[in-house]
N, C-alpha and C positions, 0 to 999 in steps of 0.2 A: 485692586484694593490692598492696600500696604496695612500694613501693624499698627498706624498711627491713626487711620482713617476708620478701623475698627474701632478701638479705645476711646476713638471720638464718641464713633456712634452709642456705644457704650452708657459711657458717662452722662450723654443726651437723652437716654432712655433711663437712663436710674434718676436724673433730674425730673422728669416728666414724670414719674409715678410716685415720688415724694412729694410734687405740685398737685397731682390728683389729689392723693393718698391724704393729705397734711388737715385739709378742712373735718372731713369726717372724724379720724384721728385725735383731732384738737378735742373738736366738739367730744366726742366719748373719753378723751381726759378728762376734761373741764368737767363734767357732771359727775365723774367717778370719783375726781378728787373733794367736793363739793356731799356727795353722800357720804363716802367717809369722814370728813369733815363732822357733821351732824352726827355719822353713829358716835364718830369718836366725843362729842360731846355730849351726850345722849344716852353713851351709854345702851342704845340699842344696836344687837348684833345679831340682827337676822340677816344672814347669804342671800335671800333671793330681794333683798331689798333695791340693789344696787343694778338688779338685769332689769327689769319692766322698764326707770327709765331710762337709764341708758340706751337700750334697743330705741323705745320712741325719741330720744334725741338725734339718734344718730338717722332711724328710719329719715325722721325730718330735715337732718341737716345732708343727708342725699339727696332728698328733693331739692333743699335750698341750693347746694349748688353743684347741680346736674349739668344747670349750661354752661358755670365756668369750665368742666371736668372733661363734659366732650370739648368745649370749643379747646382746651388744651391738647386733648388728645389728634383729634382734627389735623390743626395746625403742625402737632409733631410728623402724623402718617404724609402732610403732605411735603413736608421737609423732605422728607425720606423716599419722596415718587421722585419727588423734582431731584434727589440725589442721584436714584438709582436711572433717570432719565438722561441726566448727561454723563452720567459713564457709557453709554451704547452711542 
């Protein structure tokens, strides 16, 4: 296994946890920006306003996409058997 062949695998593994990572992520943007949004119009600045929903958005938007998340992960590990398979 060369330097090249590492840095691959690398790069292919920081890809794959930004393609997990990206959906949840978004979603607990999106609703973070969206309460601020309203306090800042509003005027209301209560701190625990902003964790209830975000937690149940994000709880939900894991469930929503749980099967894209394995089926990405899946796909990666088996890239990486069938790799480690034809090196022996």
């Amino acid at each position: 296994m060369n330097e090249a062949t590492v840095i691959e695998l690398g790069r292919a593994a920081l890809f794959v946890v930004l393609k997990v990572a990206s959906p949840v992520m978004l979603a607990g943007l999106i609703v973070g920006l969206t309460i601020a949004l309203f306090q800042a119009l509003t005027t209301i600045q209560e701190i625990t306003l902003t964790f209830v929903p975000k937690i149940f958005v994000i709880f939900l938007s894991v469930i929503v996409f749980l099967p894209f998340m394995t089926t990405t992960l899946i796909e990666f590990a088996r890239q990486l058997y069938d790799r480690i398979g034809s090196l022996g």
